[in-house]
N, C-alpha and C positions, 0 to 999 in steps of 0.2 A: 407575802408583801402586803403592808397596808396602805391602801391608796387614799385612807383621810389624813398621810402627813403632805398629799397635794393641794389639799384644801386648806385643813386646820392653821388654827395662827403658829406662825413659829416664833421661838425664843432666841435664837442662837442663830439658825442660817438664816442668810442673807442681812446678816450683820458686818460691818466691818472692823473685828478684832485686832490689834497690832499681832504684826506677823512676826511667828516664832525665832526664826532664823536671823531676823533683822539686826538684835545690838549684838550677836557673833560676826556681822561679816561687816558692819560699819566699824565696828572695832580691833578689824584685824583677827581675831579669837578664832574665827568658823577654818576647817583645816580641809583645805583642800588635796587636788591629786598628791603635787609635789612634796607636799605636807610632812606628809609620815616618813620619821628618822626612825632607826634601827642601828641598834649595835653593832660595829663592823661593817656596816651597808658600803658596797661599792656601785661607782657609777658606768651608767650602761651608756653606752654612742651607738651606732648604727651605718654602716658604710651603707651607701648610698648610687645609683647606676648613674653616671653621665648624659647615659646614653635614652633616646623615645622608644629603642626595638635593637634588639642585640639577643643572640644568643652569646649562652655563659661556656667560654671553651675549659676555661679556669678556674681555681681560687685558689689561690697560696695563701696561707696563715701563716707558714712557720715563724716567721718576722716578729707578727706579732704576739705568738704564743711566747715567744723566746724574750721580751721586752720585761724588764722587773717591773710588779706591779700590777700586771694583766695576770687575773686572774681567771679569764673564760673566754672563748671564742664560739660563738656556733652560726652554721649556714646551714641551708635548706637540708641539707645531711640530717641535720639532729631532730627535726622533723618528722612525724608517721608521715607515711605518704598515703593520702586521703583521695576519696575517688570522685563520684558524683553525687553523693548523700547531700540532701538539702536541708537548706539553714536556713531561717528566718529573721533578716535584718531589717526591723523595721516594717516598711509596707514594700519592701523589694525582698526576695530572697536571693541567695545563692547557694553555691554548692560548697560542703567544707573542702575541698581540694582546691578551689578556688581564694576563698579564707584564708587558707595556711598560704596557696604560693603567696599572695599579697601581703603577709605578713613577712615573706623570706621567698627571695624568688629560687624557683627551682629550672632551668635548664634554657629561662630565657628571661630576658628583664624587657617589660613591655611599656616602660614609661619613665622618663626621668625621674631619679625620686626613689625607683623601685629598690627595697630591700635586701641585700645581697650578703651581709655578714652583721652581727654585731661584738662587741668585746663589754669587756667586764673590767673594770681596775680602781686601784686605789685611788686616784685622785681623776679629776677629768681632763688634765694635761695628758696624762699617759694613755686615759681611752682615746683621747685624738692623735698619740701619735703611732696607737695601734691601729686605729685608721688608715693612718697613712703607710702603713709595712703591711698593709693586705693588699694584695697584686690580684688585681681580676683580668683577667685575656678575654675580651669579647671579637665576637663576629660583626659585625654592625650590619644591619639587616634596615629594609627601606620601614617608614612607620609613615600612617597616616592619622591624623587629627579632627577632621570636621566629619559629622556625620555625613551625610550625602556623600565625599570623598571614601568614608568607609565603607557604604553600600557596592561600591561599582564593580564590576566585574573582575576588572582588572587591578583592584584595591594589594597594598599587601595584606596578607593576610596573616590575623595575630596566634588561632589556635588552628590547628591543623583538624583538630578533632572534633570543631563546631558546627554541627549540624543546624540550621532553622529549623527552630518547632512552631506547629500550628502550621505548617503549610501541606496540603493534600495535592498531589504526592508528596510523600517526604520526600527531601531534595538529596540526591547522590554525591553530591561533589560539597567540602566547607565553603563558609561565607564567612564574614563579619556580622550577620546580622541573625543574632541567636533567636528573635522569636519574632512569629507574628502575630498579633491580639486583636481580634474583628468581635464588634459588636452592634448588631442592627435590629431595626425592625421593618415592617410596613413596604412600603416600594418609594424609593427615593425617585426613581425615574418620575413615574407617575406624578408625584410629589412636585416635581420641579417643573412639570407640564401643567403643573394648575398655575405657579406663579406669574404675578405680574412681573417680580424684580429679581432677576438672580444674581449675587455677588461671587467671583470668584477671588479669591485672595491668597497672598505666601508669606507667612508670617515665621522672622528668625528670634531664638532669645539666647545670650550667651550661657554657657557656664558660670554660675556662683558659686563662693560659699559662705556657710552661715554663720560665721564672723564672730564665732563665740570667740570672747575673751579669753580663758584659761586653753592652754594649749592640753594636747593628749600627755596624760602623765599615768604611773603608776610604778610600784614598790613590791617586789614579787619576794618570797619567803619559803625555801623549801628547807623541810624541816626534818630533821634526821629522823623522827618518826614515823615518816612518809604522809604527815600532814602539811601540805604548803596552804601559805597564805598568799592572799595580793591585794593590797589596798589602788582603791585606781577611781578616776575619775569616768564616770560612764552612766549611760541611761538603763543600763538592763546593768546587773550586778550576776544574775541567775544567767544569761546569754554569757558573759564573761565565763563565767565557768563550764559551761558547756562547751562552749570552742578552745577554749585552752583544752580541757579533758582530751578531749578527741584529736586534737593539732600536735599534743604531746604524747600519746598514749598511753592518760591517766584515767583514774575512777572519777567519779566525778565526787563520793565520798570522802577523798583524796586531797579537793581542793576547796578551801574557805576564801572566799571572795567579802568583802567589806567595801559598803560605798561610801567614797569620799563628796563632801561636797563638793558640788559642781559651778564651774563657775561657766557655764552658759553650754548649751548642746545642740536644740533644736532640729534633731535628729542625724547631729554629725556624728554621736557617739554611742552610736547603736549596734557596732559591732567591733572588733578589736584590730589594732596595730600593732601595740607597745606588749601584752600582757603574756602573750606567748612565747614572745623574745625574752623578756625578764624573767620568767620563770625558767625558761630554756639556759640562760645562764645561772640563773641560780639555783639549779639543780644540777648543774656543770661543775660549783665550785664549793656549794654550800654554803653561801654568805649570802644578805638579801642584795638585791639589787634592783637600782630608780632608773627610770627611764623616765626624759622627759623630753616632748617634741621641741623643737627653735619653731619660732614663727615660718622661715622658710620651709621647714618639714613640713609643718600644717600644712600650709599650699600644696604644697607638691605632691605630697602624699596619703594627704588625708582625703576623705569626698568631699567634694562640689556636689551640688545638684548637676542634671544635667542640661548640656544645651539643646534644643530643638530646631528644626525646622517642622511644620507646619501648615497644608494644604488647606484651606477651608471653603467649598462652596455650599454657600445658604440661600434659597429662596424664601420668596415672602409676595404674598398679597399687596393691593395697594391699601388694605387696610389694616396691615401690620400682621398678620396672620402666619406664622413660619409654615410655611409646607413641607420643606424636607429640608436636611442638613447632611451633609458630605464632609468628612474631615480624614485626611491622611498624617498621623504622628510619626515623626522618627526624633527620638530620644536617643540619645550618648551616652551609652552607659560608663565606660571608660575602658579598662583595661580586661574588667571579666563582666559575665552576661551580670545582669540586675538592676536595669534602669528603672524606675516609675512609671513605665509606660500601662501598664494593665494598669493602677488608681488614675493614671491620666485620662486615659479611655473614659473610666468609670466616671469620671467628674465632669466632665469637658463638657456634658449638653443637659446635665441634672436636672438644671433650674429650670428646663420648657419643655413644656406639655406638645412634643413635637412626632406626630406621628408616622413620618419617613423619614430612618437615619440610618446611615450604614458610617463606622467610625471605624478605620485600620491603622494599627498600633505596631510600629518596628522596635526593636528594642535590639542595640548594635554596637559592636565594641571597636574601640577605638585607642590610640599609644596615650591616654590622658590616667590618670590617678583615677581608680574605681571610683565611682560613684557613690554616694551615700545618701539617707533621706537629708529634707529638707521640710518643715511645715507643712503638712499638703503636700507629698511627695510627687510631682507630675502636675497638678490642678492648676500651680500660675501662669504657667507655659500656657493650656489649652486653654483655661480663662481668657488670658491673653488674645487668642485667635479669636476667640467664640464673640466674644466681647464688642472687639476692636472689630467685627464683622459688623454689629447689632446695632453700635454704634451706627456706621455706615451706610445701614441699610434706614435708620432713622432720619437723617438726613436728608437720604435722596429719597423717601416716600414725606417728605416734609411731618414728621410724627415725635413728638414728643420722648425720651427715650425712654422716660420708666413709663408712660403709656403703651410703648411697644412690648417693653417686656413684662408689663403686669395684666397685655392682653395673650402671652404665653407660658404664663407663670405655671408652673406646680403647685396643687394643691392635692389636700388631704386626702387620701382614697384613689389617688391615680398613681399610675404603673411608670417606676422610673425608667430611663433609657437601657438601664444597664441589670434591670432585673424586679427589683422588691417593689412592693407599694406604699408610699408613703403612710403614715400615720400622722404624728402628732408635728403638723413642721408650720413654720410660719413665715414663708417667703413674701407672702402678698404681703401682711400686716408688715415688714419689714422693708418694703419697696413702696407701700403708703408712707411709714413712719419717714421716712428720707421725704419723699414728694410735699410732703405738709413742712419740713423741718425750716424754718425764714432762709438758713443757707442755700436752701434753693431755690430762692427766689431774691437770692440780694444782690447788688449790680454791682457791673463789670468795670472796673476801668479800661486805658487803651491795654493794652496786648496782654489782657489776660482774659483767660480762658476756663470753661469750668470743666469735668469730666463726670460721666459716671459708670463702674461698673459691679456684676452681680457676681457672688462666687461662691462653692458649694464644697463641702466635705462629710463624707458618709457619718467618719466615726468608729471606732469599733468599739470592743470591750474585751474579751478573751478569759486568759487564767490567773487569778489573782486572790492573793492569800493574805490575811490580818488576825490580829488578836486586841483583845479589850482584858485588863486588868484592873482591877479595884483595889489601890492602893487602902490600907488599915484605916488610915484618915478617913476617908470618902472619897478622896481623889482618884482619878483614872490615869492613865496610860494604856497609848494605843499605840501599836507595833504592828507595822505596816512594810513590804514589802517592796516598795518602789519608791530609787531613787525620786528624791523633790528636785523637779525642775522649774517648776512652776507653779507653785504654793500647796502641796499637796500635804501638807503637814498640815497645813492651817484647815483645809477644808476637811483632812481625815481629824479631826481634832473637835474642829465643830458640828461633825453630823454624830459625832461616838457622844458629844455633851447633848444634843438635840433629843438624842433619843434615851439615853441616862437621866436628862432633864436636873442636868450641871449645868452650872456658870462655866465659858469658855475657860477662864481662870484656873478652874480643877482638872483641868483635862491636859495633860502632854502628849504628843507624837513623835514618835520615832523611827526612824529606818534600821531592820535589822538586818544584819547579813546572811547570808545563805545557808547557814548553819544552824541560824532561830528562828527561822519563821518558812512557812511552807513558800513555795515555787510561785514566782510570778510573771508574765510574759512582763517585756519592755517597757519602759516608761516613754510612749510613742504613740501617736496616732490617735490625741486626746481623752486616750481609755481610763484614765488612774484615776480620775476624781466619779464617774461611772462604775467602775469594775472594783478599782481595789475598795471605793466608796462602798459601795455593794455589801463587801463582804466587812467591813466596817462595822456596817449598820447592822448586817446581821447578828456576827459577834456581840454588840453593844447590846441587842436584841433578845440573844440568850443569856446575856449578862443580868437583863431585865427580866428576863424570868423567870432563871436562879433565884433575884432577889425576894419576886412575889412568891419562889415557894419556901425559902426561909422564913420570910414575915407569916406565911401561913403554916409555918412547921411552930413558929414562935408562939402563934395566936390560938392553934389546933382548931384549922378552921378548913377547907376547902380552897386550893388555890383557886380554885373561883371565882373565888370570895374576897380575893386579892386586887386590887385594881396599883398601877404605877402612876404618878399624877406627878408633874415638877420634881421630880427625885426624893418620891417619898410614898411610901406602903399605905396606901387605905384597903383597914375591912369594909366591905361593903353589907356586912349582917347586921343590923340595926339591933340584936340581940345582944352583940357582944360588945358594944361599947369601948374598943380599944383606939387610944391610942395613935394614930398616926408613926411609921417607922420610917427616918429619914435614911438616903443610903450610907451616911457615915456611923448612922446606931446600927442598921446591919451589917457596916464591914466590922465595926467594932467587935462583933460578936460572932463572926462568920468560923472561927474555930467552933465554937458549940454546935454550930449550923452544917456542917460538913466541912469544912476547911475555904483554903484560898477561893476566891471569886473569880472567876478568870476565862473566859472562852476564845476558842478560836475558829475563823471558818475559811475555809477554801472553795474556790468556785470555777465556773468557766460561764460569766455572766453574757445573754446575749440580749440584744435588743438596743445595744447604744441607737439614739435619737441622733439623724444626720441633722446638720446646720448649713442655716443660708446667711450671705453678708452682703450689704451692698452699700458701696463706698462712694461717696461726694469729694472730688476734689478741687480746688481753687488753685491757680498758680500764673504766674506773669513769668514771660519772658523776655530777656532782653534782645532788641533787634540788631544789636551793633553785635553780640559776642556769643546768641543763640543760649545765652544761659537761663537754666528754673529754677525757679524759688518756686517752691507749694506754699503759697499763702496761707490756704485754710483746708482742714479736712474735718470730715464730716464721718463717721465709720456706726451704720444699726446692723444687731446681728441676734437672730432668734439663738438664744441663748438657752434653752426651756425653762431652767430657774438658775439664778444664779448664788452659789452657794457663799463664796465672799466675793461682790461685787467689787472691790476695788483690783482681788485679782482678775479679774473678768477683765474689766478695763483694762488692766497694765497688759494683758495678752491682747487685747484686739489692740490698742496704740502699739505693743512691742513688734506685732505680727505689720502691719501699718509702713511702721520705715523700715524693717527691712525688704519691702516691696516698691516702696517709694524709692532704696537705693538701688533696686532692680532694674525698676522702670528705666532710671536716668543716668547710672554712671558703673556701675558694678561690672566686669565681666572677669574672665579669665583670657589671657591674652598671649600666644604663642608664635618665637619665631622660624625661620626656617627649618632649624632640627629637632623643634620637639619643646623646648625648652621655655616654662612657664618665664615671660618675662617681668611679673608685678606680682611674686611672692611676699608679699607684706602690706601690712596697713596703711605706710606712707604710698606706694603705687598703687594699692587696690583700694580705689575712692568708698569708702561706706559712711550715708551721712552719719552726722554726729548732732547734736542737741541744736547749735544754731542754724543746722539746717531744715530744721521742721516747726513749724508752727505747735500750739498747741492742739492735740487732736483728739474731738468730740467727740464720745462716744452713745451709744443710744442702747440698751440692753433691751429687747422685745420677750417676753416671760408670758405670753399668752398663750403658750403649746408646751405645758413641762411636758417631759418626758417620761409617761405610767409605769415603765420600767423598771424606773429610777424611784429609789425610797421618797427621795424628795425632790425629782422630777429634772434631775440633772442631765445636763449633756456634754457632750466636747465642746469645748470654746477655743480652743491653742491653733489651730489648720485653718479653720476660713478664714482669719483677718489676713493670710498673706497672697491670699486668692485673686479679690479685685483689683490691689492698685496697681499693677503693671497695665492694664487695660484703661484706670481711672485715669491715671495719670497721663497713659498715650491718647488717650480719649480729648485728653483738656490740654495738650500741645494741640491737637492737627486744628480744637477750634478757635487757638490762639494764629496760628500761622494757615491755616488753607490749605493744609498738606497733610496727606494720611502719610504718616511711616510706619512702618511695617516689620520695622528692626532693630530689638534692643542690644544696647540701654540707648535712649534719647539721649548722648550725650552734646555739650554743646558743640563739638565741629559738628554733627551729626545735623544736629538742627538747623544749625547755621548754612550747612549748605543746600540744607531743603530752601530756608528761607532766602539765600541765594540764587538757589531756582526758578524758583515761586516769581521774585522781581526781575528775576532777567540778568543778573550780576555774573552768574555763572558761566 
């Protein structure tokens, strides 16, 4: 790697190019899940359980086998029966036994919602009313829904066969609560006997989900040569096939996965529902078949993040000084183990140089729809506590709050909580950058109130594979392995012209399917523009050196002797007086030269650059109806370099309200049996455009990332970090009341502010 493309002036990154993707989907054109027709395609439905906790005594199909039209039925039957092998979804894993039952339940349905038959038929009248001619006999068995009600002793209990791990001794009898995650250092006691102030606190946050637009869809294709296809909408294309493979007891040779564009994911679609089903029938009847969620199915059975509760005690000096921190997690994972609780651990006390902390992480199942990522899978939640603690500890030692926290901040060279040493990170110039910014410092009307809080995600990088092509013209094309969720075509586009020393203009990106281009972990956990960037840059990199030893194969000179300058061959022998060769006279020629130009590289890139964000919020309340308006927000986030700055932006604002709708109105909401009651967008409040102000971003680029070719890092995970805390932060100093329990809705508030005056 060369570390003077973090110096040198650049051409191309940190530009703002028109994005590739933009006149396909403003215009209709871009073809998403539901997209793709097929000759003959029939439609798939999905019977569905009633019931929070039922064993399955039954299933009668014949009804619906016997209906004209119906051309496939399959239940948990047509399924391999998969054991404890673990899978990685995301930043949570699970087991594919787990995978498949939730794909098609096997011997018990553990959540409204749960999967228990699908059909196949000609039109989608007739898949509903083979629906309704499938007869399922259940046991109905007791279920519980709130974590805490899961932990207890006396809880029902969903798997007979779940041990807690991480507890010494391994425990004899199941629980509900599949694992325990401790992470510490130093002596908390000790810690806590030097402070002047100790806060103890119980901080709850509901279930959400992440509100993408396009529902789960996909087109599944088995092909009488024992090649199937499936086109589908999803963040890992390569995971898609891997768990079908294994779910149906296929090669993985066997099956070509193609990604559709996506219309929003944010880590709901990083593991599968629909593709095992649809391939399961259309390997049933030999015709393709669509599967596509209803909004109610999303809900119900797709993943939320999970809900929390919460423990937090933090001491502190009277002059701002943390001495130790105590925090107890229990995460919801839902129906099978894999909540966020380990990246929540990890995240929850990043941002301070705190040298007594002990942090235990439960991770607990419950009758709710498995769990999936979300942004920072874990981090809002503990943010949330950590925060809303920091907050209050500012207060009552009369202290500034970015004074308290940039007298505990992390810096460069010190040892995170959770393990590695920081390098290249820029929290403090990021907690300056806000403290100098006029919004913090510009005045309040009556009841409104400002917030602030800090939020932190590692990042990773992983396995990730690309190629560079040099089109006959001089043009490129780069073929890239990871679904674009979030402008990854544009930035894979401009570091492959950066380094070619093309105008972005000549350069296309593409996503290929599983079949052209090598293996890539998920498009998740702000790794793709890092990782798959990586191996981009490299490719474009042998691309460039191929051309230098052409133009010295041309010259009969020493590639040496070769230098690449703005996309064009200088000899550097003052002897031989050639010439200049631009890259379109060497593609020109690239048959004499040895043939096509073309490279590719595979990796397992490590070192992604973690990021810190800290978020200013302004918002007024009203006192007759307890309702927020966010005024004004303010969002800086060491960023290392930002490679198209306008999508930097659109991901810290996009990252922004969906935490602003966390804060204040968002949950999942269940009544007495189980049964999600605000399946849909009209009940399930998520702001929309008039309810946010316009929101300010600050990109800090003074810590690129040496790692990185051109000093990149994750941007997509912290912007959704701070504002559940920002925004709880800038109620309590609107109204005089800490709460302690999202979402801030307004009865919520209102009966604080109730309180508060004595009305209650």
């Amino acid at each position: 790697m060369n570390d003077t493309s973090l110096v040198r002036p650049l051409k191309v990154v940190g530009q703002r190019p028109i994005r590739p993707d933009g006149a396909d989907k403003v215009t209709g054109r871009a073809n998403f899940g539901a997209d793709q027709a097929l000759p003959g395609m029939l439609t798939g439905r999905i019977k569905r359980s009633p019931h929070a906790h039922a064993r399955i005594v039954d299933i009668d199909t014949a009804a619906a086998r016997a209906l004209p039209g119906v051309k496939a039925v399959v239940t948990a039957a047509d399924f391999a029966q998969l054991g404890s092998e673990s899978i990685e979804q995301g930043e949570s894993a699970g087991t594919l036994g787990h995978v498949s039952a939730n794909c098609m339940a096997r011997e018990k349905v553990l959540y409204v919602g749960h999967a228990v038959a699908a059909v196949a038929a000609t039109s989608p009248e007739i898949a509903e009313e083979a629906l309704r001619r499938i007869e399922v006999r259940y046991e109905l068995l007791p279920h519980v829904i709130d974590v805490e009600a899961a932990m207890a002793p006396d809880a029902p209990l969903l798997h007979e066969d779940l041990f807690t791990t991480g507890m010494t001794p391994s425990p004899t009898a199941p629980s509900n609560v599949a694992a325990k995650t401790v992470i510490g250092r130093g002596d908390p006691a000790k810690g806590f006997a030097e402070a002047d102030l100790v806060l103890e606190r119980r901080y709850v946050t509901a279930a959400v989900h992440q509100g993408y637009i396009e529902p789960h869809a996909c087109v599944a294709s088995a092909g009488a040569d024992g090649q199937h296809q499936i086109w589908c909408s999803s963040q890992g294309h390569f995971a898609v096939r891997a768990m079908c493979a294994k779910i149906l007891g296929l090669r993985l040779q066997d099956i070509r996965v193609t990604p559709a564009e996506i219309g929003g994911g944010f880590g709901g679609k990083t593991t599968v529902y629909l593709e095992p089903v649809a391939l399961a029938l259309s390997l049933k009847c030999g015709r393709p078949v669509r599967l596509v969620m209803s909004r109610d199915e999303v809900f119900q059975a797709s993943g939320p993040t999970s809900a929390s509760v919460i423990e937090a005690r933090i001491g502190a000096t009277r002059d701002g000084r943390i001495t130790a921190a105590e925090l107890t997690m229990k995460y919801q994972a839902g129906a099978y183990p894999g909540s966020a609780i380990g990246a929540g651990c990890m995240a929850a006390l990043a941002c301070y140089a705190i040298e007594n902390v002990s942090i235990v992480g439960y991770d607990v199942v419950s009758n709710r729809a498995k769990v999936a990522a979300y942004r920072a899978p874990g981090a809002p939640m503990a943010a949330f506590a950590v925060e809303s603690c920091l907050d209050e500890l500012a207060q009552q030692l009369g202290l500034d709050p970015i004074d308290l926290r940039l007298a505990n901040a992390v810096k460069p060279g010190m040892k995170a909580v959770y393990g590695p040493t920081f390098r290249e990170i820029a929290f403090v110039e990021t907690l300056e950058a806000i403290k100098a910014h006029p919004h913090y410092r510009a005045p309040l009307g009556p009841h409104q109130g400002r917030g602030v809080a800090c939020g932190f995600w590692f990042n990773i990088g992983g396995e990730s594979s690309a190629a560079v092509h040099v089109d006959a013209d001089g043009g490129a094309t780069v073929v890239s392995s990871n679904p674009d969720i979030g402008g990854s075509r544009a930035s894979m586009a401009m570091m492959a012209a950066e380094t070619l020393g093309l105008p972005i203009e000549r350069v296309r990106a593409t996503v290929a399917d599983t079949a052209s281009i090598g293996y890539s972990d998920l498009t998740g956990g702000s790794r793709v523009t890092f990782a798959t960037g990586m191996a981009v840059v490299q490719a474009a990199q042998k691309v460039v050196d191929d051309l230098r030893r052409r133009a010295a194969l041309t010259w009969d000179c020493p590639i040496e002797q070769v230098e690449w300058r703005d996309g064009t061959a200088a000899c550097t022998d003052p002897a031989k007086e050639e010439r200049p060769l631009t890259l379109a006279e060497l593609a020109a020629r690239s048959a004499r030269t040895g043939g096509p130009i073309s490279a590719e590289v595979s990796l397992n890139a490590q070192g992604a650059g973690p990021g810190f964000g800290v978020h200013l919020c302004d918002l007024e309340i009203d006192p007759e109806t307890g309702r927020s308006t966010v005024l004004r927000y303010t969002a800086a986030q060491d960023v290392g370099r930002a490679i198209h700055p306008s999508y930097v932006e659109g991901q810290i604002q996009g990252g922004v309200a969906q935490g602003v709708g966390w804060a204040l109105n968002e949950a999942y909401l269940y009544d007495a049996s189980g049964t999600l009651e605000n399946p849909g967008f009209l009940d399930y409040r998520m702001p929309v455009a008039s309810d946010l102000p316009m929101i300010e971003t600050i990109l800090i680029e003074t810590a690129p990332n040496k790692r990185h070719p051109f000093g990149a890092k994750g941007v997509g995970e912290v912007p959704i970090v701070p504002p559940l805390a920002a925004v709880a932060n800038a109620v309590t100093r609107v109204i005089g009341v800490r709460l302690t329990e999202l979402p801030l809705s307004p009865p919520r508030v209102l009966e604080a502010i109730d309180a508060a005056s004595g009305k209650a």
